[in-house]
N, C-alpha and C positions, 0 to 999 in steps of 0.2 A: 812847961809851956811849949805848944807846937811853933814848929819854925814859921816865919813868914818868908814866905814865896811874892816879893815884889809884881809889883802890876805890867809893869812894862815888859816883865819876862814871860808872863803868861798871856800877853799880848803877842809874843810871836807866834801863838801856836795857830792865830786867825791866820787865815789867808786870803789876804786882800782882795777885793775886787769879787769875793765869792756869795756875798750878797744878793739872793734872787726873787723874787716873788715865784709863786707857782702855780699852778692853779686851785688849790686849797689850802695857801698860805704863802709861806716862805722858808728856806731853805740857806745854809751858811756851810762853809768848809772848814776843817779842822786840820793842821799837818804836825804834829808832835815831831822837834824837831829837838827837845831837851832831853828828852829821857822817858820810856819807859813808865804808866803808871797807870793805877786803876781807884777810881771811884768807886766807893760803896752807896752813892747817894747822889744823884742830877737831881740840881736845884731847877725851879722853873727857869727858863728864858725870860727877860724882860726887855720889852719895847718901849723906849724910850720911859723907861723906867715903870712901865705897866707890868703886873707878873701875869702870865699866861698861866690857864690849867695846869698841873701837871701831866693831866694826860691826855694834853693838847700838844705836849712834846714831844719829840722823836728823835733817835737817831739811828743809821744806817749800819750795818757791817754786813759788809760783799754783798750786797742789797739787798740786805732782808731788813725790815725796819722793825725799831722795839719803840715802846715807848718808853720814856723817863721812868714813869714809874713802876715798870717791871727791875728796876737796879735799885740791888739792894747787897748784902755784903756778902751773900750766897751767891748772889749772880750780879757780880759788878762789871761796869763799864768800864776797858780796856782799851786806852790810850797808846797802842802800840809804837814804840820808836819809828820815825821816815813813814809812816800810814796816814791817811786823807781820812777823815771821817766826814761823814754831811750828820748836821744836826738841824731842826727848823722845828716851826708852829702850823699845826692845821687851824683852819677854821680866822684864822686874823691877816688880815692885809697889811700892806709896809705902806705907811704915808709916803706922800711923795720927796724927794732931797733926802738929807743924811739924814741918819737914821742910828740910834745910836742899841745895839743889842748887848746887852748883858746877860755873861753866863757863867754861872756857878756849881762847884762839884764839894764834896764832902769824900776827902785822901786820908786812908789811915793813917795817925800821927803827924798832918801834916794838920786836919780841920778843913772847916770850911772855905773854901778859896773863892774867889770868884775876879772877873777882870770885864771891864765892856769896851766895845769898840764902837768907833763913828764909821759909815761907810754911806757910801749912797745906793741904791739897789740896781743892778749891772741891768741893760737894757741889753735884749738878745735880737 
């Protein structure tokens, strides 16, 4: 039976307040601040419990953007220890007020994990 990784601990790895719309969606930050780890599999994003495309997701490394669904267990997504990542949705807008995103990964021998968080979207 794979371990369970508690929600609240994989709630630190948001960082707060990083919540943004953008101009072809929105955008959130990531700071792996536990350990070390990679995904073989980004589940969709969910807004407010809606699932987005998969490959209407994205995320960043040193700014080059991949999508979701280019990670797979050949080319997994790498959660680097003390590292930011941006992850977000093209093509869907953020209602207004909190807003609640959910996000899921599939960890070898750990399973499918996922954790969501309420935020409101940072006004710049």
């Amino acid at each position: 039976m794979p371990l369970q990784v508690p929600g609240f601990l994989l709630r630190r790895l948001y960082v707060r307040g990083s919540l943004r719309g953008t101009d072809d969606g929105f955008q959130l930050e990531l700071k792996n601040t536990l350990g070390s780890g990679y995904a073989r599999r980004l589940l969709p994003l969910k807004v407010n419990g809606e699932a987005l495309p998969l490959e209407s997701c994205f995320f960043e490394v040193e700014g080059e953007r991949h999508s979701f669904a280019d990670v797979t267990p050949d080319s997994p997504f790498s959660l680097a220890l003390n590292r930011t990542s941006v992850l977000g949705g093209e093509g869907v807008g953020l209602p207004e007020g909190v807003v609640q995103i959910t996000i899921g990964f599939d960890v070898q021998g750990l399973g499918e994990l996922s954790f969501s968080v309420k935020d409101a979207p940072a006004s710049d």
